[in-house]
N, C-alpha and C positions, 0 to 999 in steps of 0.2 A: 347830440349826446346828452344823454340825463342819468342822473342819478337817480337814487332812491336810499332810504333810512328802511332796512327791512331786517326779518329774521329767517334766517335760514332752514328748514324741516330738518328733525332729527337723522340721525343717517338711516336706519331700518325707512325712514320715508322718501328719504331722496332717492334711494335704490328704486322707490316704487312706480314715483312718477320717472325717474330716469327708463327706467323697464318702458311702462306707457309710451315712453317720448318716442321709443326704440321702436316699437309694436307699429306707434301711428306713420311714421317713416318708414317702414317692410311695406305693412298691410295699405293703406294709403296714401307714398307717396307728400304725407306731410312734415314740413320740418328740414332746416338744411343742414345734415349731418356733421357740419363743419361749426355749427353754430354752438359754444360754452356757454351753457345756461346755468345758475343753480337754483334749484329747487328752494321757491320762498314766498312769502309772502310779504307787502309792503307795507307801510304804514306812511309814508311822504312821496313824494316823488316832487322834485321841480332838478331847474337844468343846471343848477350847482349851488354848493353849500361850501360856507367858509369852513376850510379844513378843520382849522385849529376849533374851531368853538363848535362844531360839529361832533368832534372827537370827546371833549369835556361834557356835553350836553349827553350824549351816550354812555361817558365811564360813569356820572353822576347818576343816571337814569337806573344804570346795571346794579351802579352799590346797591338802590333803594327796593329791587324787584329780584323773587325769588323765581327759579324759574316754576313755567306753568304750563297746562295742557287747552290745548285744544283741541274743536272737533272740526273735521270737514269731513261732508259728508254728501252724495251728488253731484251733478252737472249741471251746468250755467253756461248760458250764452251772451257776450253781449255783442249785439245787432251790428253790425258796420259792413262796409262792402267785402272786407275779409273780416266774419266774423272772431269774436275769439270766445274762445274754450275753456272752461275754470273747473277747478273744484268747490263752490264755495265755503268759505270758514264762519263757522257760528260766532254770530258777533253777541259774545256775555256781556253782561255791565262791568265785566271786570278787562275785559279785553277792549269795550268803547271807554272806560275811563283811561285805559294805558295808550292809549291811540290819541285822545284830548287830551294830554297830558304832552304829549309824545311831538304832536302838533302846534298846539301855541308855544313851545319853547323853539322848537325849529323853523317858525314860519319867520322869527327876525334874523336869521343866519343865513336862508334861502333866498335863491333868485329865478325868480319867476315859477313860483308852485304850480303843479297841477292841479287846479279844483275839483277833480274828480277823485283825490283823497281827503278833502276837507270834512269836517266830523259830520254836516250834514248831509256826508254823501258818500260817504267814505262803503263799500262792497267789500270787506276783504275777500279773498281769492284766492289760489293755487292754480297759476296761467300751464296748461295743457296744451295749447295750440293758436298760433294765432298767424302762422306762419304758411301761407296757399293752401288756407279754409277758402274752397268756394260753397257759394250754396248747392252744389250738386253734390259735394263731397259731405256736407255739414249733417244731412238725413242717415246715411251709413255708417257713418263715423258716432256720430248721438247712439244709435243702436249701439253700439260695439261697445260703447263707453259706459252706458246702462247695466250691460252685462257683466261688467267689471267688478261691481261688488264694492265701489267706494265708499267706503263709513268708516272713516280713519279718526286714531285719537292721537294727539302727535306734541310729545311735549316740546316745549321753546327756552331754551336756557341763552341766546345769545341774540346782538344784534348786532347788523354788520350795515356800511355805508357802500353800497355798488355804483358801478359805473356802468353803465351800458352802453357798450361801444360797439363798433360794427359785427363785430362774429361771434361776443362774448360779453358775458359782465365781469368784470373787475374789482375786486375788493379794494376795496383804498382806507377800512378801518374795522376793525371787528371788535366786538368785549362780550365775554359773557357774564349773565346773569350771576347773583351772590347765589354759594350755593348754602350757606348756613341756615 
């Protein structure tokens, strides 16, 4: 089980990939309908965080950032024997400074980070599918996705601490952004 330090898509956007999620499990068969997702993107991920200083590193972070938009725009694959499926999200200098920022304060709170959010590697994303993508399905499925029309602008007022546990992720802390 791991967590992640993310923010969740505005509601107008989580209807949209929730709609998507819906489409690729009718139309293809991907996705296990029983599985609670929300619509987000991450900014940490390791397999736990000290509650309490997790929760302060957040309310502190939220005082100091107004909220702000970003773009995702297209499809991305990354490679593995079930691939996965993203939207990806334009990484600004203002979105790599709130992520470096966002990182070394929670890397001494975490245990055992994933490296594949560290600032020199860090993809953010909007995960679409990752769930019995095979490559026979991954050709059809690209087309489909293509046709979609995704060029989203998507503001971020909150960040939340999830859980991801077998059929669901799990809030365990949310704050939002200052709105002043």
């Amino acid at each position: 089980m791991a967590q992640g330090v993310v923010s969740i898509l505005d509601q107008q956007h989580c209807q949209i990939v929730e709609n998507l999620w819906t489409e690729m499990r009718q139309r293809f068969g991907l996705g296990d309908p029983e599985i609670e997702a929300l619509p987000h993107f991450s900014y940490h991920v390791a397999e736990q965080y000290d509650e309490v200083s997790v929760a302060e590193i957040l309310q502190e972070m939220a005082g100091e950032k107004r909220p702000f938009t970003i773009t995702a725009s297209g499809i991305g694959i990354f490679p593995a024997p079930s691939p996965i499926v993203y939207v990806p999200v334009v990484r600004t200098q203002e979105l790599t400074k709130l992520h470096a920022n966002l990182w070394s304060r929670l890397e001494s709170i975490a245990q055992d980070s994933n490296p594949h959010y560290a600032p020199n590697r860090w993809l953010p994303h909007i995960t679409l599918g990752h769930h019995e993508i095979t490559l026979e399905k991954l050709g059809i499925l690209s087309q489909w996705l293509h046709q979609q029309a995704i060029n989203w602008t998507i503001t971020i007022d909150n960040f939340h601490v999830l859980s991801d546990e077998t059929k669901s992720h799990v809030e365990k802390f949310s704050v939002n952004l200052r709105k002043e």
